[in-house]
N, C-alpha and C positions, 0 to 999 in steps of 0.2 A: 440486364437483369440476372446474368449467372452470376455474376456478386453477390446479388442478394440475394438469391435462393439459397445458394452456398453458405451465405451469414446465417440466415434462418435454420439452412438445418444443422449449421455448429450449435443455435444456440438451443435447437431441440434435444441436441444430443446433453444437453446439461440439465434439462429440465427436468422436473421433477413430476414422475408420471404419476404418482400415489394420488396428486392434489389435482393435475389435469382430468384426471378421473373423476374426484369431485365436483370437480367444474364443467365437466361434461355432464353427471345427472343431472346438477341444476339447469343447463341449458338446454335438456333435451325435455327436462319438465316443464316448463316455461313454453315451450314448441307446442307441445300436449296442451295444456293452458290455452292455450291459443286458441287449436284448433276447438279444445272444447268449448269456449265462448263464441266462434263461429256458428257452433252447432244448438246451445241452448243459448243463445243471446234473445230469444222470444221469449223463455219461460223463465220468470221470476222466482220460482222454487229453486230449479235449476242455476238460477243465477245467483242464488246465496250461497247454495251448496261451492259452488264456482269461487267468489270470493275469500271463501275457507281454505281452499285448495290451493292461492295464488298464496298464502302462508307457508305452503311448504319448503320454497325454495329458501326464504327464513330459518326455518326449523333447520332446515339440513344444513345452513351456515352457524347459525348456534350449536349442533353439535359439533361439524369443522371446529369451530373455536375452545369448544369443549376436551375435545380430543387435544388439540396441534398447538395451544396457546396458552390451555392453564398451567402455570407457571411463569411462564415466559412472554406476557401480553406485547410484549414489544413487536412480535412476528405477526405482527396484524397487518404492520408495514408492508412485510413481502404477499401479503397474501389480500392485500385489498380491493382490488379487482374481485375477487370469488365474492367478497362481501358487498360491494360495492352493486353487482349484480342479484344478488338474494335482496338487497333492500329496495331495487329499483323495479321487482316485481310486484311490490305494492302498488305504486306509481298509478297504474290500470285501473283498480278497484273503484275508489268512487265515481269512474265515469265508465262502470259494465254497461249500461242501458241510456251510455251516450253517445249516439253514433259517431259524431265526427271529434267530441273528447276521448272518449277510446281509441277512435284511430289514432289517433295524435302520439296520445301519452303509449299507447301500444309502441308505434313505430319508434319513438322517442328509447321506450325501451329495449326493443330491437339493435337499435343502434348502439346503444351502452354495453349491451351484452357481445357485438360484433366486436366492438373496440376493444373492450377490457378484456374478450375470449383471445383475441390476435396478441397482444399484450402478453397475458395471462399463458399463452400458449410459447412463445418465445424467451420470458422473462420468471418462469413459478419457479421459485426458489427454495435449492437444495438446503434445508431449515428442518433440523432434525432437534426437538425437545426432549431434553431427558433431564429437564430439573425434579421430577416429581421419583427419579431413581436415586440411590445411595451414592454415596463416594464410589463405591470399587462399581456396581453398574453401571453408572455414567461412565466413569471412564472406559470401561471395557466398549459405553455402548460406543462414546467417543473415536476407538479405536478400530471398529467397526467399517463407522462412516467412513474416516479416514482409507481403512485397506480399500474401500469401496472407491469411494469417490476423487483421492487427493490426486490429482491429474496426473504428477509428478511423480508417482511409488516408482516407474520401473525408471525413470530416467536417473531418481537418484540411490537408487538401489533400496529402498528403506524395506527392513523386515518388520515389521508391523506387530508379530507375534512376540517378534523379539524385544521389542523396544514395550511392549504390555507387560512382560517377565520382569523386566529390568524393573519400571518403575510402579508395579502391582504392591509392592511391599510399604514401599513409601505410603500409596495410597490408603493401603490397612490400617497403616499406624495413624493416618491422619483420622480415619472411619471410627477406629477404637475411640481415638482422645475427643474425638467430634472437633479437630483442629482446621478451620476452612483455611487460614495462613497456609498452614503444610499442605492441604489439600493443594491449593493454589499453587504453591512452590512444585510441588511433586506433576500437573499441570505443564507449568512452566519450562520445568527442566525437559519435560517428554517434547514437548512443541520446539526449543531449542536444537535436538539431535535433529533435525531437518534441514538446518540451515535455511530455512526458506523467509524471505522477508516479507510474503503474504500468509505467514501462519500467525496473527499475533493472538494474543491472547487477552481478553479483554473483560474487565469487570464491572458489576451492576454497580460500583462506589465509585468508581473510576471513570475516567474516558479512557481511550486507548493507554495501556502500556506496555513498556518493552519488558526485555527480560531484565532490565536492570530496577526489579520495582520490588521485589520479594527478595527476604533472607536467604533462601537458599543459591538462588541463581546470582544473587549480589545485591547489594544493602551497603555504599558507602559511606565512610566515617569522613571527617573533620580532622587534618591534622595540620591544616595551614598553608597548604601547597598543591598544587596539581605537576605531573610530570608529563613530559612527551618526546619522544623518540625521534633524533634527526638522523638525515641519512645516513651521516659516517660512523652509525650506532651508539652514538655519547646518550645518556640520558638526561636530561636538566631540569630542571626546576621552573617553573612556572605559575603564575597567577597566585605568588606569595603573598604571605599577609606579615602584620608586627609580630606574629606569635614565634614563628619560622627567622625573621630575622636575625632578630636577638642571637640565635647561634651561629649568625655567620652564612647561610642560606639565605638566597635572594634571587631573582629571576636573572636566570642562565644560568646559577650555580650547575654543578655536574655533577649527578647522585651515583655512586660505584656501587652499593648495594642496600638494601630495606630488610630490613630484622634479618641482619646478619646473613643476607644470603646473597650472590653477585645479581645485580641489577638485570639482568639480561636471562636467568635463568630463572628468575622471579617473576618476571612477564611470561615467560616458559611454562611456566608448574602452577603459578600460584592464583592466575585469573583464569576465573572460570569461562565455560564456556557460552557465550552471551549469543550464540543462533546466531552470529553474520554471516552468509553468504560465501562470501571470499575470504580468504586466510588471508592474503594479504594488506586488505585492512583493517581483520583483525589485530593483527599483529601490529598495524599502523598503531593504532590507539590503546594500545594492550599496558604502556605505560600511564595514563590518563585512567585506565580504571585500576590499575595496583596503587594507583594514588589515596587510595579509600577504602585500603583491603591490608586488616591488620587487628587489635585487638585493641585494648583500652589505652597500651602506647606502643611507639613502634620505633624500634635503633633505626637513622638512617644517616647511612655514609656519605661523606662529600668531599668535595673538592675546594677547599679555600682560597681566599687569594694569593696566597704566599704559595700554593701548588703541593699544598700537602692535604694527606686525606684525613678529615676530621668526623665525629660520631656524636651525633645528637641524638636526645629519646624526646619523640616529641609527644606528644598528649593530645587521646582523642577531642576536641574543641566540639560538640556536639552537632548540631544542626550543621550537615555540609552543603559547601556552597564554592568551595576553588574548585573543584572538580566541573561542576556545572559550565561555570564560569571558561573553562578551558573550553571545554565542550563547547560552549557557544563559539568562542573565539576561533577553534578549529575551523566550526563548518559557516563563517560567518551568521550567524543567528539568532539575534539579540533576544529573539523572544523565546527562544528553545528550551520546551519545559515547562510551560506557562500555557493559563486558560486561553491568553491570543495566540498560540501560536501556528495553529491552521488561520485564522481569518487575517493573522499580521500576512501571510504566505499570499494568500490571494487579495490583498489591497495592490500589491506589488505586482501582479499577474499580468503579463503583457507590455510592460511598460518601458516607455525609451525613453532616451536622453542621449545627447551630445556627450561624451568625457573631455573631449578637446576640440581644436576645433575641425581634427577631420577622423575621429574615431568615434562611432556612434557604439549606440549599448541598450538591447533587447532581453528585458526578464522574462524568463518563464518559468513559473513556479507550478503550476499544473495543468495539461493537456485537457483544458474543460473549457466552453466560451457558456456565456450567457443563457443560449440557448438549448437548454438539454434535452428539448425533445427533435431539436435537429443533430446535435451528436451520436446520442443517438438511432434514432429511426433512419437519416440519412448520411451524414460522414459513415459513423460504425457499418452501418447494413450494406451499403452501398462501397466504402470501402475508400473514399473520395471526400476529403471533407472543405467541398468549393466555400463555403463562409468564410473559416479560419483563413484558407487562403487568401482572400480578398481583404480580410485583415491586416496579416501580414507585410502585404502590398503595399496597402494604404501606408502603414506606418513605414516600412523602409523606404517606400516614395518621399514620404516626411523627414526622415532624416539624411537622405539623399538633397534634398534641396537644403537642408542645414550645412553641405560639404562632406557629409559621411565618403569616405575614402577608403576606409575596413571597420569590420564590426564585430564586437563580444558580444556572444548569445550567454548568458548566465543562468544555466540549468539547476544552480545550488540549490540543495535542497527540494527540488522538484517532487510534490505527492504524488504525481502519475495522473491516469484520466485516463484520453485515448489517443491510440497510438497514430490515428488519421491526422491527427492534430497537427502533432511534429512535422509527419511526412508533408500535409500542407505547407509550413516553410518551405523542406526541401524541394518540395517542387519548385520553387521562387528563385534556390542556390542551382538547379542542376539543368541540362541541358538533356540530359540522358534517362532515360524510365526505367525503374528497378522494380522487381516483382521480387522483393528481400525477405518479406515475410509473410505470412497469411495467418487464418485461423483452422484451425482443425476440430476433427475427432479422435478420439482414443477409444480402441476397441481392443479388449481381450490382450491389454497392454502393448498395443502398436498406435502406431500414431498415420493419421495419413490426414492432407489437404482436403476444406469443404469449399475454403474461400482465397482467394489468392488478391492480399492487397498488396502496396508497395507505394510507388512514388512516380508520379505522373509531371513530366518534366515541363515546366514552361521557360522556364533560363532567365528571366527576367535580369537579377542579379547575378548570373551564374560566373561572372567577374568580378565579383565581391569576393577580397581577402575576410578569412572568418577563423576567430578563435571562439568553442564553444568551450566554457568553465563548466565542469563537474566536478562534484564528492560521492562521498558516500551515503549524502544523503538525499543524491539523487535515485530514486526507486522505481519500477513498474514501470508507467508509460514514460517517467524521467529517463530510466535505464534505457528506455526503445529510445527518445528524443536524441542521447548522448551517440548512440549507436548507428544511427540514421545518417546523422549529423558528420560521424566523420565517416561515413561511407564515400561522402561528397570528396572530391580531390583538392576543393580550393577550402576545405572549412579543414580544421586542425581542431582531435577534440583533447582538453589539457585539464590537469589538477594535481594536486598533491594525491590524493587517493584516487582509486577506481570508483567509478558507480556501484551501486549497491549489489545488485547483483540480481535479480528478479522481473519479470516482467510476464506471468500466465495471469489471465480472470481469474479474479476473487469469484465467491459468491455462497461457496458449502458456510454452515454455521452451525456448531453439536452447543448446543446449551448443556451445562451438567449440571449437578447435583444444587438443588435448592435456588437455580436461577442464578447465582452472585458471578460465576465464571463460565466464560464463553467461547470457544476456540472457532478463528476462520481459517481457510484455506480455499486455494484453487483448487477449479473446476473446469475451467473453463481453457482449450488449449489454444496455444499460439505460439508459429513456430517457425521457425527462420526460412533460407529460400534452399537450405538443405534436408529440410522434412525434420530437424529436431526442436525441441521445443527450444524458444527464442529467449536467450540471454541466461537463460538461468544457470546458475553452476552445477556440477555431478557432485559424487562423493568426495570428489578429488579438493575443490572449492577452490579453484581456481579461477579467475575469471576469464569470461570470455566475450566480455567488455571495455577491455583495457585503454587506457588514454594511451594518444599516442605519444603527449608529451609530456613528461614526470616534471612536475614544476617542483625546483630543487627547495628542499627546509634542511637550511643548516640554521647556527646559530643567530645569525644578523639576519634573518626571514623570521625568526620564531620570535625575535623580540618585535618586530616589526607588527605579528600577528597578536602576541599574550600580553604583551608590555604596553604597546604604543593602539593598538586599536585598529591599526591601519588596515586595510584589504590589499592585502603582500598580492595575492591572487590575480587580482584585476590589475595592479599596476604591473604583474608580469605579462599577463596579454596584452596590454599596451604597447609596452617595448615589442615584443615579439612579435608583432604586426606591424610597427614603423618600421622594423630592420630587414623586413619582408622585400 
């Protein structure tokens, strides 16, 4: 049970005591309530007066919501339990002067309020409204929460005051014109200087986007091409159309420079900065977004077949779509970008297959099973998450009697979850118990352990050859899942890019001005088996998740990938595991 207490009091230390306090008036009125219908349940005056009074716990949830929600009705979600309990105090009323239906619906209520206070008490979320303040208040109030709350200020150094200075002006300009774009933009760019891949930024029009969704932060064009970067630093051409041919551009061409400036110091200077985590795969894909970063047309240099350098202006083509298109091809991800593309992620979630007939293949797209109230109340709290394991089991038992001989774990693209989940595998790969990471608290910008979880060894497989596949758009619990993963000595974790870079609780939410835009962040700590917070990058952005093995992109991998369609990736852990 020191697990769990330990769990408990990480997740008290994130809670949000303004509404616990709420939630204690109405439970302690409701107590009152009680005793007062013990007391006058013989007198019928008394018992009306009584009736009246079981409205209060109401009344004081309709102000709650008056306060904490107008504007912002969505935050009814984090806060449903308080209401949930104010409506259940009616419950009681038609049966005051019915012994054994009073009892009933009493204890009935009792029990609601026990549940949803224990809930309520571990879970009340840091949800801060300030749509009903202006541009420059919100943000300021924005900025606030943040020094307050972002789990992360000292680890990555961020001055808070300073980064309010910087983009307070923006914000003015956007207050004066009444411009919510710039608003948004000016937003944007602030939440980007974090590097953090659990700051996004999200709007009431929108579902989730990234920073590449507004003008300012980037806004890609059309010009018939996407470009991407191989190891031996060539630039090429990729995911070409007939508009690009016609000059003799075609997929693999070699671009030496874009409006006039050398190709390489263009991805330098000229792409902005899009909040990734790691520099280094920023820099991976830094060509793929200068693909779309230019003006109505744009000089670009090449390389022809005859091996001389030719200069084409090519013309914005409107509505972009190679850039996309790379972008999918990169991180294998057909639906990237698209209304399926969380639920295409979790159709896929868990699922095996044979590749041949002694190389088996295990997705995991997000650290979540079925059952969320055992992740969790018991993996999470507890720190242990025996389901998933037996999962696991089940299924590499299944592909083990297929002839499974070594296995790909394919982490791509992985949304996170929980980090029990993963470690559940590794229990299955290792013979050995790691206590590699935990949760914590953060006080007074230090950090120390509440809960100490890790990986509880069963070996089952623990002679199973293992490539695990990463990108970078593996995040959160994905980034713990990659990092676990090649802790193990027989598992090798491999990709072209690093994991994303991130892996602390979400859960803070500043809503700003008029409701349309919403900033999250962590709150919530967690932190490796050295006391610092786990995975995430410092100022520096380097990672500290690295694959161990850089699966090479020259030119014959990248046609393989942008050309051909193929998954260059997985047919490299193939080989790389037969030669084992």
């Amino acid at each position: 049970m020191e697990t769990f207490f330990g769990s408990l009091l990480h997740r008290l230390s994130v809670a949000n005591i303004t509404h616990l306090i709420w939630f204690g008036v109405i439970a302690v009125i409701m107590i009152i309530l009680a005793a007062l219908h013990h007391k006058w349940k013989g007198d019928d005056k008394k018992i009306r007066l009584w009736r009246l009074l079981c409205l209060i716990p109401l009344i004081l949830a309709a102000v709650h919501a008056l306060i904490y929600l107008m504007g912002f009705p969505f935050f009814i979600v984090g806060h449903f339990p308080l209401y949930a309990v104010a409506l259940f105090a009616l419950l009681p009323i038609p049966f005051a002067k019915r012994k054994i239906g009073y009892k009933i619906t009493a204890a009935l209520t009792g029990l609601v309020t026990c549940v949803f206070g224990f809930y309520y008490l571990g879970m009340s979320p840091l949800y801060f409204n300030h749509s009903r303040e202006s541009y420059t208040d919100s943000f300021h109030s924005l900025v606030q929460d943040m020094d307050k709350h972002y789990v992360l200020k000292e680890w990555k150094g961020v001055d808070f005051a300073a980064l309010e200075e910087k983009y307070m002006p923006m914000v003015q300009e956007a207050e004066q014109a009444q411009d919510k774009e710039k608003f948004a933009d000016a937003i944007m760019a602030f939440c980007c200087e974090l590097h953090d891949g659990h700051v996004p930024v999200i709007t009431a029009n929108e579902d989730r986007i990234r920073c590449a969704s507004y003008t300012m932060s980037y806004q890609p064009r059309e010009y018939g091409l996407a470009m991407v970067q191989l190891d031996n630093g060539d630039v090429i051409a990729v995911c070409t159309t007939d508009d690009v041919h016609k000059f003799g551009i075609e997929d693999g061409t070699v671009i030496t420079e874009w409006n006039g400036k050398d190709i390489l110091q263009a991805c330098a200077e000229d792409v902005p900065d899009l909040g990734m985590p790691v520099k280094e795969n920023a820099d991976r894909v830094a060509a793929m977004v200068l693909s779309g970063i230019g003006g109505e047309t744009v000089d670009v240099t090449f390389i022809d077949n005859n091996g001389a350098e030719q200069t084409a202006t090519l013309t914005d083509l409107g509505e972009p779509h190679t850039q996309l298109e790379a972008f999918r091809a990169y991180r294998h991800f057909d639906k990237l970008g698209t209304e399926e593309e969380d639920q295409s992620l979790m159709n896929e979630n868990f699922s095996t297959k044979m590749l041949d007939d002694k190389c088996g293949y295990l997705r995991i797209t997000a650290e979540g099973t079925d059952n969320g109230f055992y992740d969790i109340f018991v993996g999470y709290m507890m720190g242990d998450h025996a389901q998933a394991r037996e999962m696991f089991r089940e299924k590499l038992r299944d592909l083990k009697a297929q002839g499974m001989e070594y296995l790909v774990i394919d982490l791509r693209n992985n949304m996170g979850g929980y980090d029990e989940i993963a470690n559940a595998l590794c229990d299955l790969l290792t013979t050995e118990d790691q206590q590699h990471y935990g949760i914590g608290i953060r006080e007074n910008g230090s950090y120390r352990f509440s809960s100490v979880h890790g990986i509880h060894a069963d070996g089952e497989f623990a002679d199973l050859k293992v490539v695990a596949l990463t990108n970078f758009g593996a995040l959160s619990a994905g980034d713990g899942a990659s990092l676990y993963l090649s802790s193990l000595p027989n598992v090798t974790l491999a990709g072209i890019t690093d994991p994303y870079g991130c892996n602390q609780e979400t859960g803070g939410i500043s809503v700003l001005s008029g409701g349309e835009v919403y900033v999250g962040y962590p709150v919530g700590l967690v932190l490796d088996g050295n006391g610092d917070p786990n995975i995430d990058t410092r100022a520096d952005r380097i990672s500290r998740n690295p694959v161990e093995e850089r699966i090479p992109l020259d030119h014959d991998s990248a046609m393989k990938i942008f050309r051909d369609g193929e998954d260059y990736e997985l047919e490299w852990a193939m080989d790389y595991l037969s030669a084992q």
